[in-house]
N, C-alpha and C positions, 0 to 999 in steps of 0.2 A: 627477676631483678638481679642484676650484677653489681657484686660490694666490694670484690677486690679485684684488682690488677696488676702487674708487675712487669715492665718489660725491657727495651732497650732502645729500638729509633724507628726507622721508617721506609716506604718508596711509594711503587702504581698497582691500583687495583682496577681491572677493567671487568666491566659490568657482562653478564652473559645475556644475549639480547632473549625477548620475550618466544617464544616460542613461535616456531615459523607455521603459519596455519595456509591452508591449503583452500584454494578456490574461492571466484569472485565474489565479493563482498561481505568477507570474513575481516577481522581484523580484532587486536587489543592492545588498548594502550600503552606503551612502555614510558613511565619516569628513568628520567636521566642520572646516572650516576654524577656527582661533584667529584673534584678531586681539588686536593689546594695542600700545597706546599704551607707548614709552619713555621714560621717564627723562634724557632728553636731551635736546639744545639743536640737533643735527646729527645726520649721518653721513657716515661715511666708506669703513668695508669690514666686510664680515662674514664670520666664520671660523665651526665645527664642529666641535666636541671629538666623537668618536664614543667616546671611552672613559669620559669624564665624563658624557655624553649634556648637552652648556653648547653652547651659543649667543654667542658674542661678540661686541658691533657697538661700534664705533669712535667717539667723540662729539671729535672736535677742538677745537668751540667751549666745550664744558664740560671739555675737559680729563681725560674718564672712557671706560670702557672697562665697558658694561651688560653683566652677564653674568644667560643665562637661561636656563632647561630647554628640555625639548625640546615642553611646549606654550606658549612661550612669557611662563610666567611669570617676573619679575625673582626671580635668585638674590642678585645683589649688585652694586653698581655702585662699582667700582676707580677711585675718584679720585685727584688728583695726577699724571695722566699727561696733560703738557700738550701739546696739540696732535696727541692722538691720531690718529694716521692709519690707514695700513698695517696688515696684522697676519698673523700665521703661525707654524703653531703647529710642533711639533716631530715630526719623524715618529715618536717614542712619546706624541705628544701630553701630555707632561707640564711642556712649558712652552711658553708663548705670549710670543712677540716682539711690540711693538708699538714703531711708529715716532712717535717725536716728533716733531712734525714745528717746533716753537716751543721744543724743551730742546736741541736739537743732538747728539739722543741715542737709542739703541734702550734701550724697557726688556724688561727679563725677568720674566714671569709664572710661580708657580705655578700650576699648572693644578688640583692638589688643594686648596691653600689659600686661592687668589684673594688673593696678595699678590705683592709687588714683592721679588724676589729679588736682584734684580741692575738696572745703568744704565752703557750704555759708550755713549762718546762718538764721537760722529763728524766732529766737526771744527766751528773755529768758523763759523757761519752757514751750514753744510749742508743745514739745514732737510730731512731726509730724510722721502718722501712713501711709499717702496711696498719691501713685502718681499716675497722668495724664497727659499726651500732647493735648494739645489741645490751636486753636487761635496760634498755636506760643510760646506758652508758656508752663511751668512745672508746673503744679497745684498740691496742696499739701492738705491734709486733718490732722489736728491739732487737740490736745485738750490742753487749756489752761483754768485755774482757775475752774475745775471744769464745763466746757463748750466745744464744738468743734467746729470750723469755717475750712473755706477756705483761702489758698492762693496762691500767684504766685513766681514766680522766671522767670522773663526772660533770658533762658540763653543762647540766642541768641545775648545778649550785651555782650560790653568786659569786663566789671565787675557786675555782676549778682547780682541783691541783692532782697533780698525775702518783699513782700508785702502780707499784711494779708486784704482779700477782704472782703468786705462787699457781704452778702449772700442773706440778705434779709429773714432771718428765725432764729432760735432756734437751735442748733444742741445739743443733749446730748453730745454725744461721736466726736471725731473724723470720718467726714464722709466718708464712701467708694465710690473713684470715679471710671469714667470710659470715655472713650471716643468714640465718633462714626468713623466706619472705612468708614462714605461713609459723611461725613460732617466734615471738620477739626477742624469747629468751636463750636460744641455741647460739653458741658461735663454735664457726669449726676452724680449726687449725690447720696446717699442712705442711709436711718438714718439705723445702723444696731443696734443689743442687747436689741430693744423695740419694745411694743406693745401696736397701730400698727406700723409694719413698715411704711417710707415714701421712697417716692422719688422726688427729684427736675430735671428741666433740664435746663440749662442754654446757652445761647449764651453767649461766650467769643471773638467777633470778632471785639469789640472794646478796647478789653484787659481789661474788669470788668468785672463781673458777672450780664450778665441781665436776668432775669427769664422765661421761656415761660410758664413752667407752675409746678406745685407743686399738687403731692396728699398724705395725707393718707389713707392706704389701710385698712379703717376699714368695708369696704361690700364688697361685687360684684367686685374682690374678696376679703375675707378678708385676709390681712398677717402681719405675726407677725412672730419678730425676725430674721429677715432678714441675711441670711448668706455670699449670694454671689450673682453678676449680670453680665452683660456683656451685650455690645450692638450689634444686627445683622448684618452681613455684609453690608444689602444694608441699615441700618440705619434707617428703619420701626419699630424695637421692639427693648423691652427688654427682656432678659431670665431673671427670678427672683429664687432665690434660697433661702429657710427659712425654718424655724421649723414646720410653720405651714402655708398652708395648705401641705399636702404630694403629691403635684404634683409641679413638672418647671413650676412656672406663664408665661406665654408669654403678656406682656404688652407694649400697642401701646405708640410709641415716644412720637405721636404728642399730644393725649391727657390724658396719663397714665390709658388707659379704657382695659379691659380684652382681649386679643383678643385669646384665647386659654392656653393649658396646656401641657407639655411634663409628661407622665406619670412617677411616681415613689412614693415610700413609706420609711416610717422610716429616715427622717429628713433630706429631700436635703441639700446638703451644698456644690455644688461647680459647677461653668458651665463656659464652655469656647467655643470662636465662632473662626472655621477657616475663612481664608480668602476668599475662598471659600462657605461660607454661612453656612459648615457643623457645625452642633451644636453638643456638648458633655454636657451631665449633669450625673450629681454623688448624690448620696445620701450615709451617715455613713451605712447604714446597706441594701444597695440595690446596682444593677449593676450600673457600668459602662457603658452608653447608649451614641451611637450615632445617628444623624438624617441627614437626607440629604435638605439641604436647601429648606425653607418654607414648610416642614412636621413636624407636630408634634406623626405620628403615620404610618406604625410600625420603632421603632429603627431597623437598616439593621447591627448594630454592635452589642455587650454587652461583659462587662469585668465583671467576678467576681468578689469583693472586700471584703477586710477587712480592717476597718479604714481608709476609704479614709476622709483626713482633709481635713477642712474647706479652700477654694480655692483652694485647690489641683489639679486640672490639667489645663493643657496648652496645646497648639498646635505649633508643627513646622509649619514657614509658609510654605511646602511642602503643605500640609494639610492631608499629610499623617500617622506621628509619630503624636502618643498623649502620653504628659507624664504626669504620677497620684504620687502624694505624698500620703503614704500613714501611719501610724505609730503612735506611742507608745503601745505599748503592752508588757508586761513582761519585762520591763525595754530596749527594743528593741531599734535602733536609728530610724531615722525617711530614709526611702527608697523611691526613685524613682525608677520607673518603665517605661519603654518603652516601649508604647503598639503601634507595626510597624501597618500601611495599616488600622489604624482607622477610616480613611475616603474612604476606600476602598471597592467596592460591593466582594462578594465573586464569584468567577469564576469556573465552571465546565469544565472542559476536558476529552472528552474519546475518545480511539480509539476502534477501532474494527476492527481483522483481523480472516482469516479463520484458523483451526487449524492445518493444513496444503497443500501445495500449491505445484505442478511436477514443477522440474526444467526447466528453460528455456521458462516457459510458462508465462502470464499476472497474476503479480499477484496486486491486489488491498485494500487498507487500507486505511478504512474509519475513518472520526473522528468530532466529533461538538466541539462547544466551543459556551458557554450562562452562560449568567447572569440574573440579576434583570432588569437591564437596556441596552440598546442597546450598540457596539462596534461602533468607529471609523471608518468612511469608508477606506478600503484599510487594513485593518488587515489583518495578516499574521500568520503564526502558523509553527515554524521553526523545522525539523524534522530529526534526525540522527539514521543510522542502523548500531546495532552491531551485527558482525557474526565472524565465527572463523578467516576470513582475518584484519578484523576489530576489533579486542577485544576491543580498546579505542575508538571506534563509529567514524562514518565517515559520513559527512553532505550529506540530500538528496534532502534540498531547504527546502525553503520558500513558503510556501501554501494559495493562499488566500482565506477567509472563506468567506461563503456566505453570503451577508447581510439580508438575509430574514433569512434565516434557523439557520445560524452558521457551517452548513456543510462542508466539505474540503474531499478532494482525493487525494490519492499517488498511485500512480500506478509502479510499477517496473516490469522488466526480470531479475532473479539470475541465475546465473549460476553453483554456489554450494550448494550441499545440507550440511543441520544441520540447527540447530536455527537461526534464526537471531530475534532479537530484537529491533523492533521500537519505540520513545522515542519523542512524541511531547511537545514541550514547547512553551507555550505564554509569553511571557515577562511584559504581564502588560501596562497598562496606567494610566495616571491621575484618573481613577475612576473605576480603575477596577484590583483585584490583581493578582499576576502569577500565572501560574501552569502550572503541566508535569501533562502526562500519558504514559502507555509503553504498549503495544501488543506485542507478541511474537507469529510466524508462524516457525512451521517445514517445512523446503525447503526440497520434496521428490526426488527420481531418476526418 
């Protein structure tokens, strides 16, 4: 799950088509990528309502907060929230925080109504930039006087009011935080726009910030200017995302020590973790890669991109949709993109039947279905035949596929001759995407 983001505006992300599979009556389905221009002037961060199935992206210099389904059309765009930044929603997802970062204030979102419930303040010229849940609390990253800190907001009390924590460090900027999805209590820091970067990690489970541990990344490895981070599902690492070095640092919780790299070049700047474990990283002038939990090599996804910004993508928690911000180009607005079944292996389907088969005798259609990684026990492979009685196809069952092989058989007796056309489709799973293939046999006399 992704809790923080930060970035700047937007363009076009073109989807990379499903893999080209070889000979007749193979095929797998491909979901279409969306694309849609916002309503905005910027951006900033984008969040995922998985119970509303909304879209939330951050417009600072308009002042608004776009909210939009899950193929990316505009549901409503929340004006009045000036200098939107930050955003994080509630772990029942029924309201959404957004950091002012120009009102000196966090507002509170309903998440059903797409209005402004509530506005507490954070102190004069806080200018607060990045939010976290974490301990129970709404943690906020500030800069004030030429300096950035931490703070809290319980807004679990019936009158919420914001406290600035002591950190136990120096922050230039306002820090980028983030939260762990398998410890409620962790929140991590990250000095970004310097070199080297750093990062802190803190226990909040007595409602301050107590430190476990603190590095800067000036060796082994070095990094510098830190763009984006996110914490791993099971709360072992962190994804690191910067200018430099040109690969997704993977760095360990417990002691911020290296423990590998997601590959990429030309200036990572954006990574988000499904819930699920699957990781997504971006770089401005590289693919769109995903990974499948605890791999940092080969990506089993990749999107093309053009100006993907800084924190730019997100996960449904399906962990299927992943959505990329992408933009400014030629005076362009800034676009989200729906890229469906990003956490999804890609699935091969072929049938195979004879070129033609005498009436009234056995006729048999053969078919596999394989992936990268194994199927569900009990899979099925649902199959319909059109023929001149049946022009709109008429069901012939439900097949179950081998678990060693992936193989399956249909066997029929027709009793009229001409074409008929066979049409198998797998419906897909949690980790595996759909697809059809079609056969067609001439029934002889």
């Amino acid at each position: 799950m992704r809790i923080h983001k930060r970035a700047a505006a937007v363009l076009a992300v073109a989807l990379i088509g499903s893999l080209s599979l070889a000979g007749a009556g193979a095929g797998t389905a491909a979901a279409e990528e969306t694309s849609v221009a916002l309503p905005s002037a910027s951006f900033r961060d984008i969040v995922v309502d998985g119970v509303h199935d909304r879209v939330f992206v951050s417009d600072p210099e308009g002042g608004s907060v776009v909210v939009t389904d899950y193929s990316g059309a505009v549901v409503q765009q929340i004006t009045g929230e000036e200098g939107a930044a930050g955003l994080v929603l509630s772990a029942d997802s029924t309201k959404l925080y957004v950091a002012l970062s120009t009102a000196d204030a966090i507002a509170e979102i309903d998440t059903a109504t797409l209005t402004e419930t509530g506005r507490y303040p954070t102190g004069t010229d806080t200018s607060p930039q990045t939010l976290a849940m974490a301990g129970g609390k709404l943690w906020f990253g500030y800069t004030v006087a030429s300096a950035g800190g931490i703070g809290s907001l319980d807004v679990a009390s019936a009158a919420p009011e914001a406290t600035l924590v002591p950190s136990g460090r120096f922050w230039h900027y306002a820090p980028a935080l983030a939260a762990s999805p398998a410890d409620p209590n962790v929140l991590v820091a990250g000095e970004e726009g310097v070199s080297p970067a750093s990062l802190a990690v803190y226990d909040t489970a007595a409602g301050d910030l107590r430190k476990r541990v603190e590095r800067s990344f000036i060796s082994a490895p070095s990094i510098s200017y830190l763009n984006d981070f996110a914490v791993t599902a099971d709360g072992q690492n962190i994804v690191v995302a910067a200018n430099n070095p040109s690969e997704h640092q993977v760095i360990r919780l417990s002691d911020l020590s290296s423990n590998g790299f997601h590959s990429s070049w030309q200036f990572p700047n954006a990574v988000a973790v499904a819930t699920d474990g699957t990781v997504a990283t971006g770089a401005e002038g590289d693919f769109v890669k995903t990974y499948r939990p605890g791999t940092t090599w080969p990506a089993f996804r990749e999107y093309v991109v053009n100006n993907l910004q800084r924190d730019g993508l997100a996960w449904a928690p399906d962990e299927n949709r992943l959505f990329a911000i992408t933009g400014f180009s030629y005076g362009s607005a800034p676009t989200l993109h729906v890229l469906p079944d990003a956490g999804k292996l890609d699935t091969t389907l072929s049938l195979q039947a004879p070129a033609t088969s005498p009436r009234g005798k056995d006729l048999t259609v053969t078919g596999q279905l394989s992936a990268a990684e194994p199927f569900p026990a009990g899979t099925t492979v649902d199959v319909t035949r059109t023929d001149a009685a049946h022009p709109a196809g008429t069901p012939v069952g439900a097949f179950p596929v081998s678990a060693s092989t992936g193989e399956f058989m249909i066997t029929e007796r027709l009793r009229e001759t001409g074409d008929v056309t066979y049409t198998a489709t797998y419906k897909g799973d949690g980790l595996h995407r759909s697809a059809t293939a079609q056969a067609t046999v001439t029934i002889t006399k």
